[in-house]
C-alpha positions in Angstrom: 45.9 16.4 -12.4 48.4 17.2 -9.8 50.1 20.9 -10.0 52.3 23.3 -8.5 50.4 25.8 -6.1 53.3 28.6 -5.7 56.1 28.8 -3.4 55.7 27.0 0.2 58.5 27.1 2.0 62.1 29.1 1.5 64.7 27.4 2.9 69.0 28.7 2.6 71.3 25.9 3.2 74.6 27.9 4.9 77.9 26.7 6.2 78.2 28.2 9.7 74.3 28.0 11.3 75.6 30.2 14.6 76.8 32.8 12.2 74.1 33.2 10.1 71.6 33.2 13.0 72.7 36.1 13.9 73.3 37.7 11.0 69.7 37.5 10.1 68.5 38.2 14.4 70.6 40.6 14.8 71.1 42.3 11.8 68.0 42.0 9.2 65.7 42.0 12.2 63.7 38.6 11.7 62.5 37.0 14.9 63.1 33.1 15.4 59.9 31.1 15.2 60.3 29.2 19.1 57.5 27.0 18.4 59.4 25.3 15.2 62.4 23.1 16.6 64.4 20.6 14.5 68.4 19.9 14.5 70.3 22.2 12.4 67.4 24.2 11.4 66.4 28.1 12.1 63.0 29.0 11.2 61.8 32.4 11.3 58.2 33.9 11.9 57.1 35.4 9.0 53.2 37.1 7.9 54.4 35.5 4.0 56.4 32.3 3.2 57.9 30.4 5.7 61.9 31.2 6.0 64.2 29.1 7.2 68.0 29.0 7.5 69.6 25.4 7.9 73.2 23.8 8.5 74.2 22.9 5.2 74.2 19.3 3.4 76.8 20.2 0.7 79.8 21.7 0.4 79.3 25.2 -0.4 82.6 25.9 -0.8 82.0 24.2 -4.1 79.7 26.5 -5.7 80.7 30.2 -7.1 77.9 31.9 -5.0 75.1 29.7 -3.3 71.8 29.8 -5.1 73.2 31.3 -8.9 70.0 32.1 -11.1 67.6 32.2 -8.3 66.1 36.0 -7.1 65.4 35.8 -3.6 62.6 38.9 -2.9 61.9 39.6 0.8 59.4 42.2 2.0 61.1 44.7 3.9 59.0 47.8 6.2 61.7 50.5 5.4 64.9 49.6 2.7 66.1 52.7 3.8 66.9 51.7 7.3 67.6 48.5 6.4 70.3 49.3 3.7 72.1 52.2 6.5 72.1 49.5 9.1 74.2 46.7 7.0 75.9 49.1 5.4 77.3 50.7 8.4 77.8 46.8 9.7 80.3 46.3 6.4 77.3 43.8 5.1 78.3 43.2 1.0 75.8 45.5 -1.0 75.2 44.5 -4.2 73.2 47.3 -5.3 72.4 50.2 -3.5 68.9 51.5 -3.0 66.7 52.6 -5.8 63.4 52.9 -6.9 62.0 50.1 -9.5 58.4 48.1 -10.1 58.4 46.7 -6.9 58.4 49.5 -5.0 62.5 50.9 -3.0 64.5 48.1 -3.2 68.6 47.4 -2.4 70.4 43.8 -3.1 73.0 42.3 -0.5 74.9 39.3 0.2 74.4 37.4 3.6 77.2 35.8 4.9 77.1 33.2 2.6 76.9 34.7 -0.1 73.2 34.4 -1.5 72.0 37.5 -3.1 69.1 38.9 -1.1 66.9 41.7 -2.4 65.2 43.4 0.0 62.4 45.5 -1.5 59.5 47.5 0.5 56.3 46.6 -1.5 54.2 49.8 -1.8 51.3 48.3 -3.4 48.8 44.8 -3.4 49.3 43.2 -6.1 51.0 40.9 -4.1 50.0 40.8 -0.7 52.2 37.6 0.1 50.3 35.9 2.6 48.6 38.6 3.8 48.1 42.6 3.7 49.9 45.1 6.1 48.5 46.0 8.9 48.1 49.5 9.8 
């Protein structure tokens, strides 16, 4: 019987590709996966789930907020630093740091509008691909 596996592939559809390249370069510190190439699409290198950004196919000006009812997690090394950085950059934060069952964690909005939570995952429950080195 055929069946889901888990997640795969995360992919954000945005309006402005340039824009949101950097932000997530520049600002959230991912590094662009060079051996992936295909037209409108960004993929990141990532030790989890593959993450991609990619020129949108509908018109998100339609929506309220892009991706409503769906909790985006992504591993982080230190929230702290993270959170300072796009806070001082005037990034939309949509909940400040805190502690919780996932280990520190903040939410923020990428250009776009998709809530992000970035959370620094103290433990192994859920390695995600893989466990940290160190």
């Amino acid at each position: 019987m055929g069946k889901l596996l888990g997640p795969d592939f995360l992919n954000l559809q945005v309006r402005d590709l340039a824009i949101s390249r950097t932000f997530y370069l520049e600002l959230l510190g991912l590094t662009e996966d060079t051996n992936f190439t295909a037209p409108g699409v960004v993929l990141f290198e990532s030790s989890t789930i593959p993450f991609a950004i990619s020129q949108a196919t509908a018109n998100l000006d339609e929506t309220p907020q892009p991706g409503l009812g769906i909790a985006l997690w992504i591993d982080c090394d230190n929230v702290d630093e993270l959170w300072g950085r796009l806070h001082a950059e005037g990034t939309t934060i949509i909940k400040p740091p805190f502690d919780g069952p996932f280990g520190r964690t903040f939410v923020f909005a990428d250009p776009d509008g998709y809530r992000i939570t970035a959370n620094q995952n103290p433990w192994d429950r859920f390695p995600l691909g893989g466990k940290r080195q160190g």
